[in-house]
C-alpha positions in Angstrom: 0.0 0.0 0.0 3.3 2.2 1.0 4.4 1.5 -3.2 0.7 2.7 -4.0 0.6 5.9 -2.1 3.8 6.8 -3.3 3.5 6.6 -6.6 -0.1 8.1 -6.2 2.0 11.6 -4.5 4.3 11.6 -7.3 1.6 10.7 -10.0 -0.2 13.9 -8.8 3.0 16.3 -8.9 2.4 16.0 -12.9 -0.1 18.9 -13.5 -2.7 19.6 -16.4 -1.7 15.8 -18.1 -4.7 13.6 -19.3 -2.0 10.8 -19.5 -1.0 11.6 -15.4 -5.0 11.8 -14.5 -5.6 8.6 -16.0 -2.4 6.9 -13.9 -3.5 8.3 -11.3 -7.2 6.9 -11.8 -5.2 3.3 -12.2 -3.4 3.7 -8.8 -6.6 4.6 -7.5 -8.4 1.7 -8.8 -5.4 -0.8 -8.3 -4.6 0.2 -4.5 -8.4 -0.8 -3.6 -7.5 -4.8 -4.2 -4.9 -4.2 -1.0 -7.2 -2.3 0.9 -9.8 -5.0 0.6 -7.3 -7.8 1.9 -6.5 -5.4 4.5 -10.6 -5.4 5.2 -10.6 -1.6 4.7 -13.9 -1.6 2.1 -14.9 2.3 3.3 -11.5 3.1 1.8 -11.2 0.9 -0.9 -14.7 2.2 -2.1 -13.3 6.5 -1.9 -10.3 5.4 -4.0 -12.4 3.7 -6.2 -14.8 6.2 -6.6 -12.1 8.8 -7.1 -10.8 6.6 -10.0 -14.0 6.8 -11.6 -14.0 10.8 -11.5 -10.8 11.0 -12.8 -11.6 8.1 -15.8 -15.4 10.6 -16.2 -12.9 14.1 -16.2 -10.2 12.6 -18.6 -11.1 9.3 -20.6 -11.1 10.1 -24.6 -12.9 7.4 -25.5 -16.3 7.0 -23.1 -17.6 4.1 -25.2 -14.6 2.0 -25.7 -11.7 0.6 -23.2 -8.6 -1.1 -24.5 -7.6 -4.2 -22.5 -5.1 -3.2 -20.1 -5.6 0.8 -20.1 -7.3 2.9 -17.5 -11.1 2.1 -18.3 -10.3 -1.3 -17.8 -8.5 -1.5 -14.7 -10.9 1.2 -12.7 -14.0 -1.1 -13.9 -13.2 -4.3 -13.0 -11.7 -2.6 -9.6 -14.8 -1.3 -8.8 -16.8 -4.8 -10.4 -13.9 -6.5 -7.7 -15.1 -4.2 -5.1 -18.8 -4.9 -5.8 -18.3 -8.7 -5.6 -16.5 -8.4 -2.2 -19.5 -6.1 -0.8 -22.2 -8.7 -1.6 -23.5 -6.6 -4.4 -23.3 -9.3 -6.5 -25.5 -8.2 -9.2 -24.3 -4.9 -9.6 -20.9 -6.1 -10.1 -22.0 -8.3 -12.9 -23.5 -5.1 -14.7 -19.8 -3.1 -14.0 -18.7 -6.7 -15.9 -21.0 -6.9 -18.8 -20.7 -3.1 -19.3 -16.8 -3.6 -19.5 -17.3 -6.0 -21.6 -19.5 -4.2 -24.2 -16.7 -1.2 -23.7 -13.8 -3.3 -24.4 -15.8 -5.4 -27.5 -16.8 -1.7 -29.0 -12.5 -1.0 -29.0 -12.1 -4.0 -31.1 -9.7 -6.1 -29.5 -7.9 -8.8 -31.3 -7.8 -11.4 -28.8 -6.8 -14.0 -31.1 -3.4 -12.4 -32.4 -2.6 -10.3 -29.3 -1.9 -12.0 -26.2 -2.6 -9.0 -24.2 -6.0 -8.8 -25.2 -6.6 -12.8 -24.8 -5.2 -12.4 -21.2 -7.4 -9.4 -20.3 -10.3 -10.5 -22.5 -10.4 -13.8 -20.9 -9.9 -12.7 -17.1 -12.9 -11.1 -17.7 -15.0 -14.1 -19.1 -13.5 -15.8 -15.6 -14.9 -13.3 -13.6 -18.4 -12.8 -14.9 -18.7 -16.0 -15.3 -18.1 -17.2 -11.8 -20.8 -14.4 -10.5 -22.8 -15.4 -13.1 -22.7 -19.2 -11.7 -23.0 -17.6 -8.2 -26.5 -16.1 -9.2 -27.7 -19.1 -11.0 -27.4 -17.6 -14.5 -26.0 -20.8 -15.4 -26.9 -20.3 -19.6 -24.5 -16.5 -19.5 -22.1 -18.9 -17.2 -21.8 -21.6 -19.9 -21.3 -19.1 -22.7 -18.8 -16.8 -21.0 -16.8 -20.3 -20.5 -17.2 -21.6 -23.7 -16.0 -18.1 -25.2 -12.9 -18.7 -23.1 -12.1 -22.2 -23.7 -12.2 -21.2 -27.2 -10.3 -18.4 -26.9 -7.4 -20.8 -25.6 -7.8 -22.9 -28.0 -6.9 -21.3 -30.7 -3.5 -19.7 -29.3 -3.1 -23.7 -28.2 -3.1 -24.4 -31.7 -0.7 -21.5 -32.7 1.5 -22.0 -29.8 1.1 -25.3 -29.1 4.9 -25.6 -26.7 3.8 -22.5 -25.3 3.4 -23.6 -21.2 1.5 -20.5 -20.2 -1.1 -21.3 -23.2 -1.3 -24.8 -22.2 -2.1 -23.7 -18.5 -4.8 -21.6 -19.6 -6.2 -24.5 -20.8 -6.3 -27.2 -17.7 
């Protein structure tokens, strides 16, 4: 949490910078995961919401998120933080709004390994609250979306162990 809040002071040094603002929103959004082991939620839940402010004040692209970038990590922080809270339905419309966001960016998931990873951490995610609520069909499709997913960088990278253990 020390690493976080320092890098959250210097982030904020860096004046008038969209770039800075949207760090800073990460930080914010990254940090809560900690908090929450640390069973600080009421904190967690102000740096999350501060995230948010700064992704509404600085985000160029309100419909989309790329996999990995500041949209991203704020929503599935606050989705995380949802989940953890017992709002489990709420979290799952955080989730399925990320997903439309990050679908409307047009990912390549099946030639960029970044956008597999992100793509199907999020399939992982909803799907397990989806399972949790007894949506079992969105469940089974979210899985079956990732298994394929898999399965097709298994077949380009067949030797590749992090690929395979995607897979088991």
């Amino acid at each position: 949490l020390e690493m976080y809040d320092h890098a959250l002071m210097r982030v904020q040094e860096v004046k008038d910078n969209v770039e800075a603002r949207l760090g800073e929103a990460e930080l914010l959004a990254t940090s809560s995961s900690v908090l929450r082991r640390l069973g600080r939620y009421d904190e967690a839940q102000r740096r999350i919401n501060a995230a948010l402010q700064l992704l509404r004040q600085n985000d160029k692209d309100p419909d989309g998120a790329v996999p990995g970038e500041a949209a991203d990590n704020v929503l599935r922080a606050q989705a995380e933080q949802l989940a953890a809270t017992g709002q489990l339905k709420l979290a799952v419309e955080v989730y399925e709004t990320l997903l439309r966001r990050i679908e409307f960016s047009k990912p390549d998931p099946r030639n960029k390994m970044q956008d597999a990873v992100a793509l199907s951490s999020l399939y992982r995610a909803l799907a397990r609250l989806q399972h949790t609520l007894g949506m079992e069909e969105r469940a089974v499709e979210l899985t079956q979306l990732d298994r394929q997913l898999w399965q097709e960088w298994t077949q380009k990278l067949p030797d590749a162990r992090f690929v395979r253990q995607q897979t088991e």
